[in-house]
N, CA, C and O atoms as CSV, one atom per row, in Angstrom:
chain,resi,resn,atom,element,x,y,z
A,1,UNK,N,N,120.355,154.059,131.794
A,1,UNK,CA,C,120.472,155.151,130.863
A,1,UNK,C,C,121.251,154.693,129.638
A,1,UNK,O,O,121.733,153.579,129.432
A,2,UNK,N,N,121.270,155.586,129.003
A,2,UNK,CA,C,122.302,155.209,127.601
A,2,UNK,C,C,123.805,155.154,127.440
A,2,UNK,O,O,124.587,155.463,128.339
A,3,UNK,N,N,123.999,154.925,126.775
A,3,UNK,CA,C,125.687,154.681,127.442
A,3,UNK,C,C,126.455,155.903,126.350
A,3,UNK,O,O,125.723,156.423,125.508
A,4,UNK,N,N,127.995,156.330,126.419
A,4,UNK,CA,C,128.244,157.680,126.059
A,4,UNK,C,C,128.839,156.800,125.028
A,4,UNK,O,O,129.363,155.713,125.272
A,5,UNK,N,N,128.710,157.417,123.702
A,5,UNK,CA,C,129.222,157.515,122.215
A,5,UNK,C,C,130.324,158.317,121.708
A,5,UNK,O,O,129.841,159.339,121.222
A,6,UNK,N,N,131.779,158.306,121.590
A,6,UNK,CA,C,132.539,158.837,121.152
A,6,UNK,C,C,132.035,159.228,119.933
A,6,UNK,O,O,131.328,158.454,119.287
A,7,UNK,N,N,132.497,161.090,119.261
A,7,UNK,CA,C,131.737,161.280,117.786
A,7,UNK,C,C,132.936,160.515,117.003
A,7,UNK,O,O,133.091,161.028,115.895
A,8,UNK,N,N,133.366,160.000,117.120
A,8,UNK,CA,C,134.149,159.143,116.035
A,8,UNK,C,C,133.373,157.657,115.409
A,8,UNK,O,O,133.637,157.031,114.383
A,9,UNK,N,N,132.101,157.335,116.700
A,9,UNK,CA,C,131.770,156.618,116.879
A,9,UNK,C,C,130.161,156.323,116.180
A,9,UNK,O,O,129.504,155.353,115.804
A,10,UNK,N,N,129.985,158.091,116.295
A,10,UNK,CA,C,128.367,158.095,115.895
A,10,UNK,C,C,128.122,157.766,115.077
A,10,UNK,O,O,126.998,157.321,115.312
A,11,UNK,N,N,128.542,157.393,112.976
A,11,UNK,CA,C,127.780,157.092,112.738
A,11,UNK,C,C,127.836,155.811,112.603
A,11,UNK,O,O,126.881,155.295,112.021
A,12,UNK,N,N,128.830,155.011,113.038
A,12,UNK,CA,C,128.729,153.729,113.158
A,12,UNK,C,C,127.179,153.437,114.239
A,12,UNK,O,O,126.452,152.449,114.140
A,13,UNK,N,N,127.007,154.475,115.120
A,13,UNK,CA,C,125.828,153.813,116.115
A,13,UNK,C,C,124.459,154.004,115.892
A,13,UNK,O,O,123.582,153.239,116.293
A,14,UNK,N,N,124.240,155.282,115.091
A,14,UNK,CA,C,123.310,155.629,114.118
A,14,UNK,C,C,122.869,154.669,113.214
A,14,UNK,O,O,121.716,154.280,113.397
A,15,UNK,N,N,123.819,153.927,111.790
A,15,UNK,CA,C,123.886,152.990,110.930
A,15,UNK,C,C,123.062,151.537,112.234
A,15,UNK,O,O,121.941,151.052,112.385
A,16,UNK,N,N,124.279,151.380,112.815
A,16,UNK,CA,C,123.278,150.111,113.736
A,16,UNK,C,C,121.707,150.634,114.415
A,16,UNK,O,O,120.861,149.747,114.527
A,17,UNK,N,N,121.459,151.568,114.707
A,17,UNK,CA,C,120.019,152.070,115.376
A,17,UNK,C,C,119.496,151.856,113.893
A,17,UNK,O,O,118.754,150.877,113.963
A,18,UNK,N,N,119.525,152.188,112.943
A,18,UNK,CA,C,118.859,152.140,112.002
A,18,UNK,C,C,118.747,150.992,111.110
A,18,UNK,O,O,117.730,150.810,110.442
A,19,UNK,N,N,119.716,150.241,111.075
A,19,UNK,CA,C,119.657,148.832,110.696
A,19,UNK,C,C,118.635,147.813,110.995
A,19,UNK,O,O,118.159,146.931,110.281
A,20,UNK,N,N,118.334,148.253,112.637
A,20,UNK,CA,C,117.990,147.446,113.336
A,20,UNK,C,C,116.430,147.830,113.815
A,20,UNK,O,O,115.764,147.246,114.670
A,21,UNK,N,N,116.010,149.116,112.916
A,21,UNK,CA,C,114.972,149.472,113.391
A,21,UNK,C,C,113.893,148.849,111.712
A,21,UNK,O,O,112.690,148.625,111.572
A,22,UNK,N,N,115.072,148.768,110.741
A,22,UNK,CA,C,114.623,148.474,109.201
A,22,UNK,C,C,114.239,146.677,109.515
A,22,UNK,O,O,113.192,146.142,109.149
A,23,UNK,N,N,115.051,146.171,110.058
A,23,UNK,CA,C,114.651,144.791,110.533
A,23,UNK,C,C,113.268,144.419,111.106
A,23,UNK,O,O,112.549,143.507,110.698
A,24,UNK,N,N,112.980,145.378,112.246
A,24,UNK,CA,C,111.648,145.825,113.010
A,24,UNK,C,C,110.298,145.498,111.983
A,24,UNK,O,O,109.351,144.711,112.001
A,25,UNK,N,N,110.793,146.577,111.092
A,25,UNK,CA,C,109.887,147.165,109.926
A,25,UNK,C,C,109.776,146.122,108.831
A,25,UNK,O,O,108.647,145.992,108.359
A,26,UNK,N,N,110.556,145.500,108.432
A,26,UNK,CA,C,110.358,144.790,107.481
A,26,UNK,C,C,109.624,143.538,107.943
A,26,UNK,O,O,108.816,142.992,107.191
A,27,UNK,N,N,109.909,143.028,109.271
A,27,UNK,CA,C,109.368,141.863,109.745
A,27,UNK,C,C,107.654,142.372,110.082
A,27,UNK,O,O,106.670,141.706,109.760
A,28,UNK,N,N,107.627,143.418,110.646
A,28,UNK,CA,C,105.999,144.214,110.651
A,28,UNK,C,C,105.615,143.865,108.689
A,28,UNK,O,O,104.631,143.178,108.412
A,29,UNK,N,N,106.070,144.153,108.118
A,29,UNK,CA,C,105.218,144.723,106.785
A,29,UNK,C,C,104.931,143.190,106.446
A,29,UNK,O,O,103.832,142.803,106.050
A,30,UNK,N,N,106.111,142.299,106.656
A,30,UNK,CA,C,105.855,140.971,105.904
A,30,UNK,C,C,104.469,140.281,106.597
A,30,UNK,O,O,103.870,139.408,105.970
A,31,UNK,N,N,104.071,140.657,107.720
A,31,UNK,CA,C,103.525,139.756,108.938
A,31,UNK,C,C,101.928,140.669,108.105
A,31,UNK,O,O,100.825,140.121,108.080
A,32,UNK,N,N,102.128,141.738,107.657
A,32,UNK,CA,C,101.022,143.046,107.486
A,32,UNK,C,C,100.339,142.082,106.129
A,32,UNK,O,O,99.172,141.704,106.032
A,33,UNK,N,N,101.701,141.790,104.961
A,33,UNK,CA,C,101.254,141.180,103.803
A,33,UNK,C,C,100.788,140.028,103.742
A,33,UNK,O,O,100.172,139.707,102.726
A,34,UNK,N,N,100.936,139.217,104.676
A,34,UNK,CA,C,100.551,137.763,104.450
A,34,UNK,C,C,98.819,138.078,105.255
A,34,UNK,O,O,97.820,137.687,104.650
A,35,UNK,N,N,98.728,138.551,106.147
A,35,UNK,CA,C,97.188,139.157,106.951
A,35,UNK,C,C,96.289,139.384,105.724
A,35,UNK,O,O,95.277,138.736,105.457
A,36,UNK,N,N,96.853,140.480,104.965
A,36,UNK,CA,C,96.119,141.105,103.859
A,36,UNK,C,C,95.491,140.165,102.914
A,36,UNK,O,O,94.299,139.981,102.665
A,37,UNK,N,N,96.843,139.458,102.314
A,37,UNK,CA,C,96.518,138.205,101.586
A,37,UNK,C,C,95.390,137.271,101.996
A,37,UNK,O,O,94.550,136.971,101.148
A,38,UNK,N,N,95.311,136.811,103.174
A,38,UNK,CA,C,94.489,135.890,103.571
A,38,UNK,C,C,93.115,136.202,103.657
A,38,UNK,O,O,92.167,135.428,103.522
A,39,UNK,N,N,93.089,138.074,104.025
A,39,UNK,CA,C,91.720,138.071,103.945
A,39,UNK,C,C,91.306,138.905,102.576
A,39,UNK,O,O,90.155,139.205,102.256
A,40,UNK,N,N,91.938,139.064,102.194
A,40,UNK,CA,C,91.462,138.907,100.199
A,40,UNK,C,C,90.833,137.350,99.730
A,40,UNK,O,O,89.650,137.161,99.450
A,41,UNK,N,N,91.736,136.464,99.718
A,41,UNK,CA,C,91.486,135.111,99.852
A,41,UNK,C,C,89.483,135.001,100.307
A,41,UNK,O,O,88.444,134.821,99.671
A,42,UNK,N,N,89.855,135.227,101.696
A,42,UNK,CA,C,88.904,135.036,102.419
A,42,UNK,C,C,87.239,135.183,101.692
A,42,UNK,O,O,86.339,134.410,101.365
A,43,UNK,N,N,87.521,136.861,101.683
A,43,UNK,CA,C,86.539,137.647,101.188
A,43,UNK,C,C,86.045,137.632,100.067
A,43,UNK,O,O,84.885,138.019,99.931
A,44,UNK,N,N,86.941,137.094,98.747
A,44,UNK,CA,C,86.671,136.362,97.550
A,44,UNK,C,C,85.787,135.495,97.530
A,44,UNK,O,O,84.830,135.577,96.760
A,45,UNK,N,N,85.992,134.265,98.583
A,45,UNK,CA,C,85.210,132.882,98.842
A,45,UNK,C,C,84.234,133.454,99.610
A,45,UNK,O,O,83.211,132.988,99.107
A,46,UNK,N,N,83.933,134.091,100.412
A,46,UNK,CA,C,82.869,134.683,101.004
A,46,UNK,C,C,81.217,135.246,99.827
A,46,UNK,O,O,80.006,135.036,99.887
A,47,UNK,N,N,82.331,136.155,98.708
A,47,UNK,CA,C,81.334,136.844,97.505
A,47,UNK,C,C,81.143,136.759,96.689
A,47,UNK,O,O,80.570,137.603,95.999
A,48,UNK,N,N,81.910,134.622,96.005
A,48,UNK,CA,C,82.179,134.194,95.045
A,48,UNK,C,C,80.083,133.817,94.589
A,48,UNK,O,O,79.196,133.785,95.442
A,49,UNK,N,N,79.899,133.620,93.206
A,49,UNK,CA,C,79.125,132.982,92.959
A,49,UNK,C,C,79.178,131.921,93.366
A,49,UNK,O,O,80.199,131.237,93.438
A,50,UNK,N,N,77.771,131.524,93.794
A,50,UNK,CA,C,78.088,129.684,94.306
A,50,UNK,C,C,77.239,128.636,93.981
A,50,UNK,O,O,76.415,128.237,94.804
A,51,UNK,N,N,77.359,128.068,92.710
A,51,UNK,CA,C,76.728,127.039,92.143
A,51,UNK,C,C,77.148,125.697,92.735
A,51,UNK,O,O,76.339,125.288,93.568
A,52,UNK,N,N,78.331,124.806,92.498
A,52,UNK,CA,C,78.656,123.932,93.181
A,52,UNK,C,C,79.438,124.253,94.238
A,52,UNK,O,O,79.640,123.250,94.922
A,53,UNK,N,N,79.989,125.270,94.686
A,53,UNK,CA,C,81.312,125.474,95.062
A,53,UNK,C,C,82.614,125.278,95.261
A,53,UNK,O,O,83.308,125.334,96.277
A,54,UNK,N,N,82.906,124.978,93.856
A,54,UNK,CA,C,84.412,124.402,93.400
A,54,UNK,C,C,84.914,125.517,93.218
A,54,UNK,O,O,86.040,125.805,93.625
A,55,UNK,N,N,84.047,126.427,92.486
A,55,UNK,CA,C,85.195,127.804,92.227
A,55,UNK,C,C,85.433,128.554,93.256
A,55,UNK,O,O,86.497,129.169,93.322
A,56,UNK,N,N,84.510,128.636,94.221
A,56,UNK,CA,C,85.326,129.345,95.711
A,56,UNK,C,C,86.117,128.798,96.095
A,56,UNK,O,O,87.148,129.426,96.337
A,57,UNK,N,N,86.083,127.366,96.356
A,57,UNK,CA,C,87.198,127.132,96.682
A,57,UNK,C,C,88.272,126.637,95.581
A,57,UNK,O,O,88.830,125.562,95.803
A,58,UNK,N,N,88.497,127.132,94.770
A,58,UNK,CA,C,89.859,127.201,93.969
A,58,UNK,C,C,90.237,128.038,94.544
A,58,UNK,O,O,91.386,127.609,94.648
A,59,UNK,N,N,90.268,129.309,95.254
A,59,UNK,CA,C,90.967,130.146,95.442
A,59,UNK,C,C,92.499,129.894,96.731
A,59,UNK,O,O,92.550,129.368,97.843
A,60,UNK,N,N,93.204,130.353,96.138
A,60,UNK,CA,C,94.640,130.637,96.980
A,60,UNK,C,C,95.621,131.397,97.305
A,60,UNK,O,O,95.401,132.419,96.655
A,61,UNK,N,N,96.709,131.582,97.985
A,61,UNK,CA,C,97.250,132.673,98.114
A,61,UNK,C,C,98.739,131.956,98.311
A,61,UNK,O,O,99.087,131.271,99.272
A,62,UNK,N,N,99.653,132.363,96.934
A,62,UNK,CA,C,100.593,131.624,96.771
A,62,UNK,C,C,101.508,133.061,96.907
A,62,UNK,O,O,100.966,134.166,96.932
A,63,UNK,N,N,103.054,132.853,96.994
A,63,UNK,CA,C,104.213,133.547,97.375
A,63,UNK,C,C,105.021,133.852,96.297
A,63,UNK,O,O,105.869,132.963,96.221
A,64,UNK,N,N,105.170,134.656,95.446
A,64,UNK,CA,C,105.507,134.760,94.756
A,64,UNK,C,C,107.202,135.483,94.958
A,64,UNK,O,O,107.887,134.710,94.289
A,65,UNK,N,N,107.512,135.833,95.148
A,65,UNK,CA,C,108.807,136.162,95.709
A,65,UNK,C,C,108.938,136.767,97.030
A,65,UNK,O,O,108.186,137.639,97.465
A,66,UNK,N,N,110.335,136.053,97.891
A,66,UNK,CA,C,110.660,136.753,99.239
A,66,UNK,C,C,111.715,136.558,98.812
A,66,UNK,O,O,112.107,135.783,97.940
A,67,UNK,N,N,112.525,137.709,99.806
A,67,UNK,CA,C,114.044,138.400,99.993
A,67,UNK,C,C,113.927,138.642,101.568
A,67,UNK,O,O,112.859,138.640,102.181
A,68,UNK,N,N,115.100,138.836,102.088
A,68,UNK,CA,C,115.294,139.597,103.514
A,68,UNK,C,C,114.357,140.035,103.253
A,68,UNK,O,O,113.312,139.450,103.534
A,69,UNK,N,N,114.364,141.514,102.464
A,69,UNK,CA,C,113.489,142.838,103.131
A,69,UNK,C,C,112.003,143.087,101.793
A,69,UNK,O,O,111.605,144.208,101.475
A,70,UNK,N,N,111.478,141.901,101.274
A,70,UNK,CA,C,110.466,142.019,100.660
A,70,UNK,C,C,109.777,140.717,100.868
A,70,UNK,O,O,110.420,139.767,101.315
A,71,UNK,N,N,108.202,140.576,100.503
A,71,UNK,CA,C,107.862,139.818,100.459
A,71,UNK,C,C,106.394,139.692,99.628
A,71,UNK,O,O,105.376,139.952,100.269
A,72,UNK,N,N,106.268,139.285,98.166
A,72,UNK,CA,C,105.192,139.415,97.456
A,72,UNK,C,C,104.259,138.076,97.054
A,72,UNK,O,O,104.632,137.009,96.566
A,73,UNK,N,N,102.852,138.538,97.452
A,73,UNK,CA,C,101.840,137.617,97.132
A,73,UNK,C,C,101.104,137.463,96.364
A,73,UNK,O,O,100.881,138.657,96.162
A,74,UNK,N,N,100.360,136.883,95.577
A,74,UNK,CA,C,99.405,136.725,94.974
A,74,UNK,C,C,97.859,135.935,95.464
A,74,UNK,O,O,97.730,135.036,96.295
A,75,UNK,N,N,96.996,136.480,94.804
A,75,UNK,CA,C,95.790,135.893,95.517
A,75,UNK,C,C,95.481,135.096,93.973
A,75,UNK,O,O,95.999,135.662,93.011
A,76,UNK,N,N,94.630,133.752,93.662
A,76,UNK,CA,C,94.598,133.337,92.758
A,76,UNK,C,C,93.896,132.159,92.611
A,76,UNK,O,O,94.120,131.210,93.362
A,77,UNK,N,N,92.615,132.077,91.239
A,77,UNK,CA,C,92.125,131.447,91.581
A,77,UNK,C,C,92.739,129.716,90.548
A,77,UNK,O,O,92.752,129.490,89.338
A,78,UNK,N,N,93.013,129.142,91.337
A,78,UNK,CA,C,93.743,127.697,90.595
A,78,UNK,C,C,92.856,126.983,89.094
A,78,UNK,O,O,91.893,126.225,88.981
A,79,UNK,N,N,93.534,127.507,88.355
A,79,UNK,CA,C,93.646,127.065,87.129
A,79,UNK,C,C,92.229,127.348,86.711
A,79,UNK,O,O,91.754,126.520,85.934
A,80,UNK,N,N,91.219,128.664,87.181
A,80,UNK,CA,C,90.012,128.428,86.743
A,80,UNK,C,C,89.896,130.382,86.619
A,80,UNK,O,O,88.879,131.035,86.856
A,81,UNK,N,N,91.120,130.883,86.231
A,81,UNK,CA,C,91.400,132.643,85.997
A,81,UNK,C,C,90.544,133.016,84.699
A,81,UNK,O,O,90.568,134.198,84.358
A,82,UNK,N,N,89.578,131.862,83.735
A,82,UNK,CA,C,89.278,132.371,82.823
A,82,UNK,C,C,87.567,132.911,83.380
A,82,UNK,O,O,86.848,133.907,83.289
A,83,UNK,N,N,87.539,131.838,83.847
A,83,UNK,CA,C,86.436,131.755,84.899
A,83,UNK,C,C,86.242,133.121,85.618
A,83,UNK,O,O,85.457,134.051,85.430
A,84,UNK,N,N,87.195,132.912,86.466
A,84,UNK,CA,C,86.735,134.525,87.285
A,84,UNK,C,C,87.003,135.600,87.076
A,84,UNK,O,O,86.849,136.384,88.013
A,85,UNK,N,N,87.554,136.164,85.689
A,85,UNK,CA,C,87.170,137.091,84.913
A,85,UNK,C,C,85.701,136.914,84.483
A,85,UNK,O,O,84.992,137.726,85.077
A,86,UNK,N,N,85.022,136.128,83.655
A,86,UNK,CA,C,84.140,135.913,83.427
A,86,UNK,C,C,82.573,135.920,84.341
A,86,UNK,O,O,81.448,135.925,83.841
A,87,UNK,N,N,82.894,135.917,85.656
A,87,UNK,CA,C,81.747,135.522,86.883
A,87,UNK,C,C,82.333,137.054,87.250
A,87,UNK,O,O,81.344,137.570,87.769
A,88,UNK,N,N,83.083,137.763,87.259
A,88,UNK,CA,C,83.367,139.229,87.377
A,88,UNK,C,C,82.990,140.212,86.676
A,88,UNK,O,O,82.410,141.265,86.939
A,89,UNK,N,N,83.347,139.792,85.840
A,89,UNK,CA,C,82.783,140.957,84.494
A,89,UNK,C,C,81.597,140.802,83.792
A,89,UNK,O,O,81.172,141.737,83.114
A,90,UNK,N,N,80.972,139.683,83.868
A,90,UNK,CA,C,79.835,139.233,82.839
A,90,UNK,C,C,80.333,138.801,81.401
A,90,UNK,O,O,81.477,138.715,80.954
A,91,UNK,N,N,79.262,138.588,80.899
A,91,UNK,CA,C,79.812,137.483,79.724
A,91,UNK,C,C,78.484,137.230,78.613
A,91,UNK,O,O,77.322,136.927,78.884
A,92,UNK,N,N,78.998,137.426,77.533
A,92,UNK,CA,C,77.620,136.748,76.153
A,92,UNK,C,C,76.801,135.323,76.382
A,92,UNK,O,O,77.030,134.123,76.231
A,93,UNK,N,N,75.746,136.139,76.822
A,93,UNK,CA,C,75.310,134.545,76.402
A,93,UNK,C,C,75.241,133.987,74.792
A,93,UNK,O,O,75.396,134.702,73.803
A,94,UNK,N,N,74.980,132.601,74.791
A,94,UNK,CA,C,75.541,131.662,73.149
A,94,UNK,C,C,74.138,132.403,72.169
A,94,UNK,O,O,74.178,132.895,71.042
A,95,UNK,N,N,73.035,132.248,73.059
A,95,UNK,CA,C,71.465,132.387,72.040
A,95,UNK,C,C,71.314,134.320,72.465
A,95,UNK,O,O,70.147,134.707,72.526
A,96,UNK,N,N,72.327,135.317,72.707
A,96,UNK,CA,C,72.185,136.726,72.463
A,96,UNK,C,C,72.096,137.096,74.007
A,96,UNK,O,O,72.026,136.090,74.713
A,97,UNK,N,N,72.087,137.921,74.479
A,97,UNK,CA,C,71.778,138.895,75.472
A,97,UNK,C,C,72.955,138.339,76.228
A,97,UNK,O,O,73.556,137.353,75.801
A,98,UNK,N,N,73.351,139.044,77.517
A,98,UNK,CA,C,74.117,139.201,78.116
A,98,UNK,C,C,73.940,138.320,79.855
A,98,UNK,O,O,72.778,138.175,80.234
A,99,UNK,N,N,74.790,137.922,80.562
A,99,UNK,CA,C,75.217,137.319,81.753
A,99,UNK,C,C,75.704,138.753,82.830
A,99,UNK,O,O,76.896,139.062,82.851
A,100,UNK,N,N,74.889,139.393,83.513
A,100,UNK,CA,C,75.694,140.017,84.610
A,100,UNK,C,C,76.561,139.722,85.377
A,100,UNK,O,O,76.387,138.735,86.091
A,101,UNK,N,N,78.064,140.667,85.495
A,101,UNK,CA,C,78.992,140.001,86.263
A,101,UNK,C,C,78.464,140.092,87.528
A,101,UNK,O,O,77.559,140.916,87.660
A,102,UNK,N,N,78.948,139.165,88.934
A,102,UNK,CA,C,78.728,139.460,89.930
A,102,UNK,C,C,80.140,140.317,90.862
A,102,UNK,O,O,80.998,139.616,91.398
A,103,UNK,N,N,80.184,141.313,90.915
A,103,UNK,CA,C,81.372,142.091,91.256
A,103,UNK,C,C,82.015,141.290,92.771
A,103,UNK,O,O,81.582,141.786,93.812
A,104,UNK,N,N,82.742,140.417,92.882
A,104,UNK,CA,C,83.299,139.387,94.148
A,104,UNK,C,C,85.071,139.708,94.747
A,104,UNK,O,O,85.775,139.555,95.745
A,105,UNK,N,N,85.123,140.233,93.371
A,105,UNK,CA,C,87.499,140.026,93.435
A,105,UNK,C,C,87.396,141.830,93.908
A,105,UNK,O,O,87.742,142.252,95.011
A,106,UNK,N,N,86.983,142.469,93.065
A,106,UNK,CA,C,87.282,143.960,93.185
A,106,UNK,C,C,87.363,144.506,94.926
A,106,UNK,O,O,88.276,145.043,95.553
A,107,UNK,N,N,85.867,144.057,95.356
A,107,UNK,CA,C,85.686,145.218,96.788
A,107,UNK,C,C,86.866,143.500,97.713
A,107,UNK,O,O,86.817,143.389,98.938
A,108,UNK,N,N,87.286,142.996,97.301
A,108,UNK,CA,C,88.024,141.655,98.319
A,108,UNK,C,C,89.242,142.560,98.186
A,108,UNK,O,O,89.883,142.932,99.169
A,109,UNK,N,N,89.561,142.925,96.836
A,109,UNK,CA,C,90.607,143.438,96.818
A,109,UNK,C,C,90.882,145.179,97.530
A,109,UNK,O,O,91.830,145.293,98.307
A,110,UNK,N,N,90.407,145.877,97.356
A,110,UNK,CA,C,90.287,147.101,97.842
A,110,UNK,C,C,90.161,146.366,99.554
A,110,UNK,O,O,91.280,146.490,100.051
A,111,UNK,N,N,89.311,145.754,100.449
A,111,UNK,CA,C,89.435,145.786,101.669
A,111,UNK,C,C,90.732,145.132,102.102
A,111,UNK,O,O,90.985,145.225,103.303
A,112,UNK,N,N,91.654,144.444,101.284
A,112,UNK,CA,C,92.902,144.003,101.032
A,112,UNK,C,C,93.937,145.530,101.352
A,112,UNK,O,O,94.652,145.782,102.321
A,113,UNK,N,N,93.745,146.074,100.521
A,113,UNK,CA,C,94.948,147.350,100.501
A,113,UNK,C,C,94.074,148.223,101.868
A,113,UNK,O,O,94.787,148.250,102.871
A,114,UNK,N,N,93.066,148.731,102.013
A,114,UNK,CA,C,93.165,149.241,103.248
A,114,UNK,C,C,93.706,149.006,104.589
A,114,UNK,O,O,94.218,149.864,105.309
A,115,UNK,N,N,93.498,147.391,104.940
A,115,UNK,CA,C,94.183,146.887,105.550
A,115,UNK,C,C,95.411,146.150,105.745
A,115,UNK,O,O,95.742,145.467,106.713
A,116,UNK,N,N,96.144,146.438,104.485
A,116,UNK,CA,C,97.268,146.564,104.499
A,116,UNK,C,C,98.353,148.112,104.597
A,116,UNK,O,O,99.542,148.378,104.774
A,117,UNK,N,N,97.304,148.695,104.401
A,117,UNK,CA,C,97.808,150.548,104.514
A,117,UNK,C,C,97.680,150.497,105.732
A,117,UNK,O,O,98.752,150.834,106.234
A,118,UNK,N,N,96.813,150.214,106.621
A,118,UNK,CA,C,96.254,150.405,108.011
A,118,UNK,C,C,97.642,149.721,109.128
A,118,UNK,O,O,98.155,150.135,110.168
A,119,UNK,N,N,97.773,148.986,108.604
A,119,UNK,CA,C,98.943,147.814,109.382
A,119,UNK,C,C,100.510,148.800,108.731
A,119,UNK,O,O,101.427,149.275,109.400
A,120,UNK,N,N,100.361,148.819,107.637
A,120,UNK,CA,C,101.990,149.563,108.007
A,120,UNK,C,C,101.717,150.717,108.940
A,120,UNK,O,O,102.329,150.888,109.995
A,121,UNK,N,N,100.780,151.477,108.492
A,121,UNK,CA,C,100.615,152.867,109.499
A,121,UNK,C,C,100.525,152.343,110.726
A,121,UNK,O,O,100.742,153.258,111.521
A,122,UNK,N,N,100.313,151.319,111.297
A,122,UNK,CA,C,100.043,151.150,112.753
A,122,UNK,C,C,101.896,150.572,113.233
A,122,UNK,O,O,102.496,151.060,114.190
A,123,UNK,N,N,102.423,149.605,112.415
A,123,UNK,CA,C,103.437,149.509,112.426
A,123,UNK,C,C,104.891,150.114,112.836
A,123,UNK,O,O,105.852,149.909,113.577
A,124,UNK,N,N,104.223,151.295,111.516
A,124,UNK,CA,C,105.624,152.252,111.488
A,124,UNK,C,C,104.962,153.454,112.628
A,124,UNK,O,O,104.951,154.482,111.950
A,125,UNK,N,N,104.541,153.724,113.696
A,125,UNK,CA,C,103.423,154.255,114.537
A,125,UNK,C,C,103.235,155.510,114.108
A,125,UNK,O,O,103.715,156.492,114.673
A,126,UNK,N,N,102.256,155.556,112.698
A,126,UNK,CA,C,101.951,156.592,111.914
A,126,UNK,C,C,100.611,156.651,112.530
A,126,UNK,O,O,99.801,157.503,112.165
């Protein structure tokens, strides 16, 4: 059973229950963000145009800042971002008319945040 708490005591035991439940949580969300990341990554190279396939695989997923209780990523394609704006959005051709984008980053990204919404909610047992 639980053991008895003097109220002189409570919110010192409260502060630790809760300290220790933010630890829980933060180590869930970081484990949630790096998942997400990878399959953004993934799903990019999956719906990239593919002529030679250098530009799918440029893609990466670098770290852009961690702390204890944060941890932020980026998905990105290496040194070729002019590019995949361009294979995204479409583009002029030189002799007139237009290049259709092929839409590849957008729905990678959206199945990115669902399943990263999905994982905290499962996490925090929402």
């Amino acid at each position: 059973m639980g053991s008895t708490i003097r109220i002189d005591q409570m919110a010192d035991a409260i502060m630790q229950g809760l300290n220790e439940y933010a630890e829980l949580a933060t180590e869930d969300m970081k484990k949630a963000v790096k998942a997400a990341s990878k399959t953004v990554k993934k799903e990019i190279q999956a719906g990239a145009p593919q002529k030679s396939g250098t530009y799918s695989k440029s893609w990466a997923v670098k770290t852009v800042r961690e702390t204890a209780n944060s941890l932020e990523q980026t998905v990105h394609s290496k040194n070729r971002y002019q590019l995949a704006h361009l294979l995204e959005h479409g583009h002029a051709k030189r002799g007139g008319g237009r290049v259709s984008g092929k839409s590849h980053i957008a729905p990678a990204e959206q199945m990115g945040i669902d399943q990263l919404e999905d994982a905290i909610e499962k996490a925090l047992g929402g």
